[in-house]
C-alpha positions, 0 to 999 in steps of 0.5 A: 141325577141329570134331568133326562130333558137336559141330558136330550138337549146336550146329546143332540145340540149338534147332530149330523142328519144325512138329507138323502136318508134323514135317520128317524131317531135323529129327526123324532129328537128335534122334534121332541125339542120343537114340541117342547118350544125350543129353537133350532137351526136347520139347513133349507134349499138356501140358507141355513134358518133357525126355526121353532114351532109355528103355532106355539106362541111362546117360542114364536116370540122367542125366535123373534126376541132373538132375531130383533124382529118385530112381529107387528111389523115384519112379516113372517115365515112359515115352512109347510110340508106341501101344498095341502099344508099351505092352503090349511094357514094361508089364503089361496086363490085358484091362480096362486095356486097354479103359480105355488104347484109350478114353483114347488118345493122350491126356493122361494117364499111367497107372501099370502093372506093369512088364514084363521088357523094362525094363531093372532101373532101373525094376523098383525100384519095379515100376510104370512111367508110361505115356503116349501123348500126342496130339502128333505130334512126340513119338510121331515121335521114339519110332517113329524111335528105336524104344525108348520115351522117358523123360519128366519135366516141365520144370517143378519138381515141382507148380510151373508158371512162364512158363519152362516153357511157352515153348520159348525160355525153356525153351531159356535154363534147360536150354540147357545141360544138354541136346543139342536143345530143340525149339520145338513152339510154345507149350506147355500149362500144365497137367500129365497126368491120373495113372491107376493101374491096378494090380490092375484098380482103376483111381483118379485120382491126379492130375487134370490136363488131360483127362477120363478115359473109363470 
């Protein structure tokens, strides 16, 4: 007899979430695998982003081994359900603030201190990425998981190809590395807007989708 976790995660490794009406059943089996230390991918506002539970460490190092991304060296990324979920993992300023509600859920990462609910990984580089993303899949995922999600791109650092908009060429390319490849529809090809907001100076460091408001 087949493991009901491994019957779980054959069931689900390519599933159809609709985002105007995300189906709870579906969303409660990602999470499920997110709450065991899987990988997934799911789409956002822009790219498609493989993500996994952000505070779980394991699966964190995973995510990072996977993605050949050091994390003593880069900063990483975290999607929060909304502002009061940032300021829980993040250290904002009065001023920040107001830029974050202005800007919010939307498509940009801004980079902040970090606060000391993160787990040691990331106070490394003591920034952390935060994103809010205008996309009702992923901010369902983060209020059910409860603990923010880590997130890094599908795509290879700056380069965008056909795969990473599609969530079944996506499927075919990580299909094996991760637990569920969500199909959200056809995603954008056009990554976040980086903001960083240390010391209250706010400066873009990379122009993605979206128009910061000031």
């Amino acid at each position: 007899m087949i493991p009901l976790r491994v019957e779980l995660m054959k069931e689900v490794m390519l599933i159809k979430i609709y985002p105007e009406n995300p189906n709870p059943r579906e969303v409660s089996k990602v999470v499920n695998l997110l709450k065991d230390g899987a990988l997934i991918v799911y789409p956002t506002d822009t790219v498609y982003a493989i993500g996994c539970d952000a505070l779980n460490v394991r699966a964190v190092e995973k995510l990072c081994a996977l993605k050949g991304v050091n994390p003593l060296k880069s900063n990483l990324s975290i999607v929060c359900f909304d502002l009061s979920d940032i300021s829980e993992y993040a250290q904002v300023s009065n001023r920040t603030f107001k830029l974050l509600k202005k800007n919010l859920p939307g498509p940009f990462t801004f980079i902040l201190p970090t606060s000391s609910k993160l787990p040691k990984i990331y106070k490394n580089r003591k920034e952390v990425g935060i994103r809010v993303p205008d996309n009702t899949i992923a901010r369902v995922l983060v209020e059910e998981l409860g603990n923010p999600i880590l997130s890094m791109s599908v795509h290879d650092k700056d380069e965008m190809v056909e795969y990473s908009t599609d969530p079944e060429l996506i499927h075919e390319k990580y299909g094996e590395d991760v637990a569920v490849v969500i199909d959200g529809g056809y995603g954008e090809d056009i990554p976040s807007t980086v903001v960083t907001c240390l010391d209250d100076e706010f400066e873009i460091l990379r122009q993605g989708k979206g128009d910061l408001s000031i």
